[in-house]
C-alpha positions as CSV (number, residue, x, y, z in Angstrom):
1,X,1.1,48.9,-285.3
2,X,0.5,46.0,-282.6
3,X,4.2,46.5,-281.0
4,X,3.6,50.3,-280.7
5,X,0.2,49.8,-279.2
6,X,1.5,47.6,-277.3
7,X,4.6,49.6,-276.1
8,X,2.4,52.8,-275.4
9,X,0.2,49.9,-272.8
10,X,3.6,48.5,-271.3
11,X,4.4,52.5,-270.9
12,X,1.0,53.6,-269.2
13,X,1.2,50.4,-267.1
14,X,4.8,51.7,-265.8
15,X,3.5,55.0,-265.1
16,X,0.5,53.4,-263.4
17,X,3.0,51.6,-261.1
18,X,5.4,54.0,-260.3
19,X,2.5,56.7,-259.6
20,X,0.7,54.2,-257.4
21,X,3.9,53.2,-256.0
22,X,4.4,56.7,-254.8
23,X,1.0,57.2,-253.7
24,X,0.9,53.9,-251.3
25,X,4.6,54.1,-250.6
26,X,4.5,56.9,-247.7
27,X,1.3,55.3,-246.2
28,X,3.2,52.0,-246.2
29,X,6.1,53.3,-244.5
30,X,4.4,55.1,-242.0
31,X,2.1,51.9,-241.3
32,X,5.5,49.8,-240.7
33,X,6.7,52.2,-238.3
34,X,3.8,53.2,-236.3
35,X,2.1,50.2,-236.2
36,X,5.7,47.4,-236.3
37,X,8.2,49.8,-234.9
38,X,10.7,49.7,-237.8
39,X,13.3,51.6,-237.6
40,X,14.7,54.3,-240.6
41,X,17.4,56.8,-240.6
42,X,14.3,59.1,-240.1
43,X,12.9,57.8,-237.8
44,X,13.4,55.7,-234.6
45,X,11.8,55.1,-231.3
46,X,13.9,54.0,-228.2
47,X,11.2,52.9,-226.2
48,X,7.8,51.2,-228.1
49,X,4.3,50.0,-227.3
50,X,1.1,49.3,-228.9
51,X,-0.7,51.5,-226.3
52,X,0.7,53.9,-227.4
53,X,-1.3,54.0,-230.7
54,X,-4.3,55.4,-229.4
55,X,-6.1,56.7,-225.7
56,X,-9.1,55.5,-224.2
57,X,-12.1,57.0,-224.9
58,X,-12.8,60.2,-222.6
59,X,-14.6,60.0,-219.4
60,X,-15.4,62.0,-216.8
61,X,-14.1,61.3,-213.1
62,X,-17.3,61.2,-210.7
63,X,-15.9,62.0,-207.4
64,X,-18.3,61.8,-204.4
65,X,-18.6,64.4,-201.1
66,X,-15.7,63.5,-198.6
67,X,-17.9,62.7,-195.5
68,X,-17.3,64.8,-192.6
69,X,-15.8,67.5,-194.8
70,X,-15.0,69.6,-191.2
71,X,-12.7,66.8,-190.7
72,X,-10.4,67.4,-193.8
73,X,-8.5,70.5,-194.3
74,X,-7.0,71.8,-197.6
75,X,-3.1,72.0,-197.2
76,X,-0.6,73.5,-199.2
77,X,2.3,71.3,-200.4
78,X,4.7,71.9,-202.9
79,X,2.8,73.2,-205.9
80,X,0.0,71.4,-204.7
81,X,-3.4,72.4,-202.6
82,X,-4.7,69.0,-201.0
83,X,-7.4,67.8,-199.1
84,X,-6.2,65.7,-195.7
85,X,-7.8,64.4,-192.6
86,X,-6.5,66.7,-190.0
87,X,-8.9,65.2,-187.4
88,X,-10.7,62.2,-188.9
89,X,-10.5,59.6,-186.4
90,X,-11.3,57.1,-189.3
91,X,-7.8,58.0,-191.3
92,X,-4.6,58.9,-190.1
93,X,-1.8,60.4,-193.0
94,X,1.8,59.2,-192.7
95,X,4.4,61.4,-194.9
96,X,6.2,59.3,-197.7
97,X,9.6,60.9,-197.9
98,X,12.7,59.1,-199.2
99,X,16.1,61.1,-200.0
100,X,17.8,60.1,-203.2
101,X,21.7,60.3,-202.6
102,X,22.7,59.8,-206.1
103,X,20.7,62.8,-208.0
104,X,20.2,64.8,-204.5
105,X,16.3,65.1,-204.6
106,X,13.7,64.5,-202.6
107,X,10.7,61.8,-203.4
108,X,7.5,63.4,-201.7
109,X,3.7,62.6,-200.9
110,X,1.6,61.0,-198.2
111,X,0.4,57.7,-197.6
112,X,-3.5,57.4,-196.0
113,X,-4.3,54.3,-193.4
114,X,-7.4,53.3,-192.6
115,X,-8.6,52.8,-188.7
116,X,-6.9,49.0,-189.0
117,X,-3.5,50.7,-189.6
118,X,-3.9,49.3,-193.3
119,X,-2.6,51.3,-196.4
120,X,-5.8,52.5,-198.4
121,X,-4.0,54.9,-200.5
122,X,-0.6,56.9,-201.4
123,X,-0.1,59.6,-203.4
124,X,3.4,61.1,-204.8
125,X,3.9,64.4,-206.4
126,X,6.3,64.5,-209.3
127,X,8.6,67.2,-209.9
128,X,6.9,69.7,-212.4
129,X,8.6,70.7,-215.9
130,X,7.7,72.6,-219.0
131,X,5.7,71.7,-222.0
132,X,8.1,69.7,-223.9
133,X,9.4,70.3,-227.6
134,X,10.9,67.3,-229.4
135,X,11.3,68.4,-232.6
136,X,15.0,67.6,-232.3
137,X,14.6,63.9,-231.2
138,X,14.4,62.9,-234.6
139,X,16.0,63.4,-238.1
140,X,12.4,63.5,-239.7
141,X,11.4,66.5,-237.5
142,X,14.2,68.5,-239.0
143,X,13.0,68.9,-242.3
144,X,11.3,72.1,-242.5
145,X,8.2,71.0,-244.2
146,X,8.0,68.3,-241.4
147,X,8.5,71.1,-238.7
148,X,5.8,73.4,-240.6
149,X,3.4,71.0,-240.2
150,X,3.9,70.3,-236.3
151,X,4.5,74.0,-235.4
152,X,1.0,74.4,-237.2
153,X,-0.7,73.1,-233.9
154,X,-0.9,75.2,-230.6
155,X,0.4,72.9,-227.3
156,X,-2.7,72.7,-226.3
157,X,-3.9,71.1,-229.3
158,X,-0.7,68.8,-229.3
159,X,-1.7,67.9,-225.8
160,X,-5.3,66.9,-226.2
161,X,-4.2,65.0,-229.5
162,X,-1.3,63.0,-227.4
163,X,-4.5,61.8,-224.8
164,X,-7.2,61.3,-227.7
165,X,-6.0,60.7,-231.0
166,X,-6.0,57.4,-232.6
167,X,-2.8,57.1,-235.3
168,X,-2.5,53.6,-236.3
169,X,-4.5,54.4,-239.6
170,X,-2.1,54.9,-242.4
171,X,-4.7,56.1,-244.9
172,X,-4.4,59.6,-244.5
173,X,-2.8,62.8,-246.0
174,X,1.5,62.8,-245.7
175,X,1.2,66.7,-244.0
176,X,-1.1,64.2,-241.0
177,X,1.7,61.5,-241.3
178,X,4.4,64.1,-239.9
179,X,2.3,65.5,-237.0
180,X,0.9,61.5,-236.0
181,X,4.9,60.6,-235.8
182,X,5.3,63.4,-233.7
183,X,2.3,62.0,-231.2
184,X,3.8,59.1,-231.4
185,X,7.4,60.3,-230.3
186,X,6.0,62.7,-227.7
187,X,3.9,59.5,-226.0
188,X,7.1,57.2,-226.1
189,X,9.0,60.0,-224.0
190,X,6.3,61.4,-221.0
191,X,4.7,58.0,-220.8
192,X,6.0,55.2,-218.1
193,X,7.7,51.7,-219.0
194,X,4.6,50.0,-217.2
195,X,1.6,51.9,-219.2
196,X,-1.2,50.4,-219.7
197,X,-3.4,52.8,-221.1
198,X,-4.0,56.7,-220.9
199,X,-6.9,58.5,-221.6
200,X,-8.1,62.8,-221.0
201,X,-10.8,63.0,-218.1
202,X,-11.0,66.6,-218.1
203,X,-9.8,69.9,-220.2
204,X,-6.1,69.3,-220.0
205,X,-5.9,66.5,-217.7
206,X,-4.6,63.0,-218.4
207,X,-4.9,59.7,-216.8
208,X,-2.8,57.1,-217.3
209,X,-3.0,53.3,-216.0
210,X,0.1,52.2,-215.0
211,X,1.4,48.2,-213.7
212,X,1.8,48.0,-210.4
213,X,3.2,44.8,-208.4
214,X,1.1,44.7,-206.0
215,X,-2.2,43.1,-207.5
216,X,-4.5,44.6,-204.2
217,X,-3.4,48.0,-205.7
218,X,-4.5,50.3,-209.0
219,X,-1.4,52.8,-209.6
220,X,-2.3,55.6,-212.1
221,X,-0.4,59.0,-213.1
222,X,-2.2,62.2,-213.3
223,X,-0.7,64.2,-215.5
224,X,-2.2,68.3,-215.8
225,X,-1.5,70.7,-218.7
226,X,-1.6,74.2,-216.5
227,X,-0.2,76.9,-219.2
228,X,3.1,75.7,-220.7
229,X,3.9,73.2,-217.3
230,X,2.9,69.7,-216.9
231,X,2.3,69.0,-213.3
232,X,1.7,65.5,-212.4
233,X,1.3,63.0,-209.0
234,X,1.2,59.3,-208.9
235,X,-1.7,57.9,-207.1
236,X,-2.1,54.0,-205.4
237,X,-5.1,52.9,-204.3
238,X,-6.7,50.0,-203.1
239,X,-8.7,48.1,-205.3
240,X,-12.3,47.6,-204.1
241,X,-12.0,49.8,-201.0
242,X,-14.7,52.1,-201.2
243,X,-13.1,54.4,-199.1
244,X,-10.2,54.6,-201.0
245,X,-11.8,54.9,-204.4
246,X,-13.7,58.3,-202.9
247,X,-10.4,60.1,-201.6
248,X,-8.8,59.0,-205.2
249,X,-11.7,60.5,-207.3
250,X,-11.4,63.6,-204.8
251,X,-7.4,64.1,-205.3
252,X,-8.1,63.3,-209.2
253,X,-10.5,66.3,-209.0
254,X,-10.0,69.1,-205.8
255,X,-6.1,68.9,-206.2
256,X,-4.8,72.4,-206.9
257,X,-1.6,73.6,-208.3
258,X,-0.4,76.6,-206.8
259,X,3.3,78.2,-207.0
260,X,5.8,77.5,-204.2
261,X,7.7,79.7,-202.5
262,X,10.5,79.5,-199.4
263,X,8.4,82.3,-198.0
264,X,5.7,80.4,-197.5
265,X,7.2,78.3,-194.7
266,X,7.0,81.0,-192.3
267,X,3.6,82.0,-192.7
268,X,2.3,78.5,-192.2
269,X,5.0,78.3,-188.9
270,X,3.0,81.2,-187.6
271,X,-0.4,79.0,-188.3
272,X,0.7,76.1,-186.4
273,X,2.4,77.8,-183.2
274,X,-1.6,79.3,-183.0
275,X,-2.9,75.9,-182.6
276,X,-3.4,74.3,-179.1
277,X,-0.6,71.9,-177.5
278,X,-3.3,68.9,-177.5
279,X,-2.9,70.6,-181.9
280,X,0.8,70.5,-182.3
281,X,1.6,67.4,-180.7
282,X,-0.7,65.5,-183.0
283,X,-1.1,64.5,-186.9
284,X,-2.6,68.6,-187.5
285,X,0.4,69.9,-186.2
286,X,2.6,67.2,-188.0
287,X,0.8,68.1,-191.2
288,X,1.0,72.0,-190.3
289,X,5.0,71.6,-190.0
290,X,5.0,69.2,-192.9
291,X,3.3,71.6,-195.4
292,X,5.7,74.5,-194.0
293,X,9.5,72.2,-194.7
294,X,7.7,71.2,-198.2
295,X,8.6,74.8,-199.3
296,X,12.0,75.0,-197.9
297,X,13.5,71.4,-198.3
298,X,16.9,72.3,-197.5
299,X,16.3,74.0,-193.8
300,X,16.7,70.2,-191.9
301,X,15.6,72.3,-188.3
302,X,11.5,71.9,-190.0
303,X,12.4,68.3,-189.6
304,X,13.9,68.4,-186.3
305,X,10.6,70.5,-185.2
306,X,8.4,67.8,-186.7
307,X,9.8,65.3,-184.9
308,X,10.0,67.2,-181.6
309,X,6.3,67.3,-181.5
310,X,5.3,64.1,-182.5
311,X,7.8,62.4,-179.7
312,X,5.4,64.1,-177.0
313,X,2.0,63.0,-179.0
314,X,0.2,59.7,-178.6
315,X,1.1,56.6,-181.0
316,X,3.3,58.7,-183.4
317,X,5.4,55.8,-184.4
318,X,4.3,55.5,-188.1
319,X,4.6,59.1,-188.5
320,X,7.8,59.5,-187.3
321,X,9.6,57.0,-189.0
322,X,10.2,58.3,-192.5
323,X,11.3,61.6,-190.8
324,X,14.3,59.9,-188.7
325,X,15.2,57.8,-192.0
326,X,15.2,61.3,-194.0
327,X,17.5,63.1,-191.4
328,X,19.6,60.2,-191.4
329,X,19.9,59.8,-195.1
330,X,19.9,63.2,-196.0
331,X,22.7,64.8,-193.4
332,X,23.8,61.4,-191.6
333,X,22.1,62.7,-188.2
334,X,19.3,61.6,-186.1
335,X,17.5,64.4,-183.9
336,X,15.9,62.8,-180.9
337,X,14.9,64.1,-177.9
338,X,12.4,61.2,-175.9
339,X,13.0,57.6,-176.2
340,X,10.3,56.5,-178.2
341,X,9.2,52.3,-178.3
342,X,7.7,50.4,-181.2
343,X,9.5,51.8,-184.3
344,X,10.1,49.9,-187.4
345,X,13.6,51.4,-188.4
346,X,17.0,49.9,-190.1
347,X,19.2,48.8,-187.2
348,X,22.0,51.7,-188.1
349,X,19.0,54.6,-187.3
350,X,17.8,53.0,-184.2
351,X,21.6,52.4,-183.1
352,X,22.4,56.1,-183.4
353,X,19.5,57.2,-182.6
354,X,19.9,56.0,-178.9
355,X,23.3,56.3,-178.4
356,X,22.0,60.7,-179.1
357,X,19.3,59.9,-177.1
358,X,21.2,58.9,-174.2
359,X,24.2,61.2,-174.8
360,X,21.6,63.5,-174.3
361,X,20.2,62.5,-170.9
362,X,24.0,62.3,-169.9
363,X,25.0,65.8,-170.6
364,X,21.7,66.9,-168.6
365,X,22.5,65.3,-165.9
366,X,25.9,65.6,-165.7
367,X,25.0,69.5,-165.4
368,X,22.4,68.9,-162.9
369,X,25.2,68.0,-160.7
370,X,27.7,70.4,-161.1
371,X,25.5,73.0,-160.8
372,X,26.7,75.0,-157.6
373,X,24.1,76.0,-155.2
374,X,23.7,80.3,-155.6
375,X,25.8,81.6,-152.3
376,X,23.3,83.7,-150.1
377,X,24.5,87.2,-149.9
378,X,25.7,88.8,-147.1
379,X,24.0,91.8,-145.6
380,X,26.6,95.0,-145.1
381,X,26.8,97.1,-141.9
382,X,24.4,99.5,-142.8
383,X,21.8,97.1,-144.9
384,X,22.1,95.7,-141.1
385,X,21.8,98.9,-139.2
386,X,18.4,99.8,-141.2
387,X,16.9,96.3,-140.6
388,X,17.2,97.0,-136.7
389,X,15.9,100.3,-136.6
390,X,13.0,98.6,-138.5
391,X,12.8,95.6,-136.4
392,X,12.8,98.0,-132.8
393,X,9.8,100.3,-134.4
394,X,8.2,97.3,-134.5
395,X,8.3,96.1,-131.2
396,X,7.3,99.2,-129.8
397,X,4.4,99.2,-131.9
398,X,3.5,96.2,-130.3
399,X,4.5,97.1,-127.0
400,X,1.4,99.8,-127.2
401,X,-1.3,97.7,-128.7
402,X,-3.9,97.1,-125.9
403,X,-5.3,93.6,-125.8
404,X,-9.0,93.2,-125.2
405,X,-10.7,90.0,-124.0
């Protein structure tokens, strides 16, 4: 009777095991690879972090009024609407744009200095793309009771969960297991190497901390949920700068995103040839000209404009620069029509650049001087009858003019 009792105990203690086993087993799984980053045949990441766990907790981005908002003027980029000092004698906006010859693209955005000629702040605008769907990045995903439960959530939903949720806890159903994973593998892919933390700060708006080497700078990506896009800009500040802290809040909250389209460079041509010379020679005309080539990229004559206009302005140097290296870069050409002191440009630009510049001033005058003076034309018999006939009523007119004293 002992042995069978016994043997039933030794049975229920099995069960007991191999259920509990069972029950622990997924959350213990899931712990090791959220949490320690093993690997399965299910699952793998490529890149890791622990911030990647869990966002900060929300908060709100307070911006402050721009002072002397008359001075600033909204200007459409890209995809973007952006607030710039057009006339603020306190900043001055100097394009960022670098070519990139091995994918073909163009790195954009605007760098701020303050009255000093310092940096205060830079912002770059990032290519847009479409809400993303990784359900095929991993094997896990494409079991269709995995895939259930992720398609369950709307991508709105998935997006606030990728800034908010917190999924190193393991004690929670298996159908939340799936969709965490998910998170996780969605965060390892959008997110930067150099993340530091991320975080929402509005409905549908992330904001994510990123290292930067520069230790008198904050870099941080803004990253915008706008229907089934993700728009996003990358924006350095300078830490402690009061200044540039209010124009970051500001970009963080008053940048708009609004479609572009090649059309819209000649309507925003037609806007700057209305503004004054004193207007186009200067940083509103640069910006005017600016805004109209960032919808049309590939027409090079915007740039040649640009620089055109800021050669005849005053102390232009900074904001000419990027555009000679992005001609040169770009189509291995350098448009220059003044000679132009004081620029901080690779040896190679500067080099061709004058030898155009003074090919230039050769060809004018070399047709200054072959020019032929415009023989005077010779008057025929009768255009030289009529003119003395004219020339004798004349003097008998005067002949009967009486002259009184």
């Amino acid at each position: 009777m002992r042995f069978y009792i016994l043997y039933a105990l030794l049975i229920c203690s099995l069960v007991l095991i191999i259920g509990t086993g069972f029950y622990i087993m997924p959350g213990y799984l899931y712990h090791k690879t959220v949490n320690r980053n093993e690997s399965s045949p299910w699952f793998r990441l490529q890149r890791y972090s622990k911030v990647y766990l869990a966002g900060k907790k929300e908060t709100e981005i307070k911006s402050k009024e721009i002072k002397n908002r008359n001075l600033w003027k909204k200007f459409h980029v890209g995809d973007v609407k952006i607030p710039l000092p057009h006339k603020n004698p306190f900043y001055f906006v100097v394009p960022n744009i670098q070519y990139d010859k091995a994918t073909r693209t163009t790195k954009f955005g605007f760098k701020i200095l303050n009255a000093q000629d310092d940096k205060i702040m830079e912002i770059l605008f990032l290519p847009k793309f479409g809400f993303p769907d990784f359900l095929n990045n991993q094997k896990g995903f494409e079991l269709p009771i995995v895939a259930h439960q992720i398609q369950k959530h709307s991508t709105d939903e998935i997006w606030r969960d990728v800034l908010t949720k917190d999924i190193s806890n393991w004690n929670i159903p298996i159908n939340e297991m799936f969709y965490n994973l998910y998170l996780l593998e969605f965060r390892s892919q959008i997110f930067k190497d150099n993340i530091k933390s991320f975080r929402m700060i509005s409905e549908n708006k992330g904001l994510v901390a990123l290292d930067y080497g520069n230790n008198d700078f904050k870099a941080e990506l803004v990253m915008n949920k706008r229907g089934e896009e993700l728009l996003s800009f990358i924006i350095i500040s300078r830490i402690g700068d009061k200044d540039a802290q209010m124009i970051r809040n500001t970009y963080i909250d008053e940048v708009e995103y609004l479609p572009s389209t090649p059309s819209l460079a000649d309507i925003i041509l037609r806007e700057f040839k209305s503004l004054k010379y004193n207007e186009q020679v200067d940083h509103e005309g640069m910006l005017y000209l600016t805004s109209a080539w960032s919808h049309d990229m590939d027409r090079y004559q915007y740039i040649e404009s640009i620089i055109y206009y800021l050669e005849r302005g005053y102390k232009n140097e900074k904001q000419l620069e990027p555009f000679y290296r992005y001609l040169y870069y770009r189509y291995n050409k350098v448009f220059s029509a003044k000679m132009i002191e004081n620029l901080n440009l690779e040896s190679e630009i500067i080099l061709k650049k004058n030898i155009e510049y003074e090919e230039k001033t050769r060809a004018f005058i070399e047709s200054k001087n072959n020019s032929k003076p415009i023989p005077e034309k010779k008057a025929t018999v009768e255009e030289e009858y009529e003119q003395i006939i004219k020339d004798t009523a004349k003097s008998k007119k005067k002949s009967r003019t009486i002259r009184i004293d």
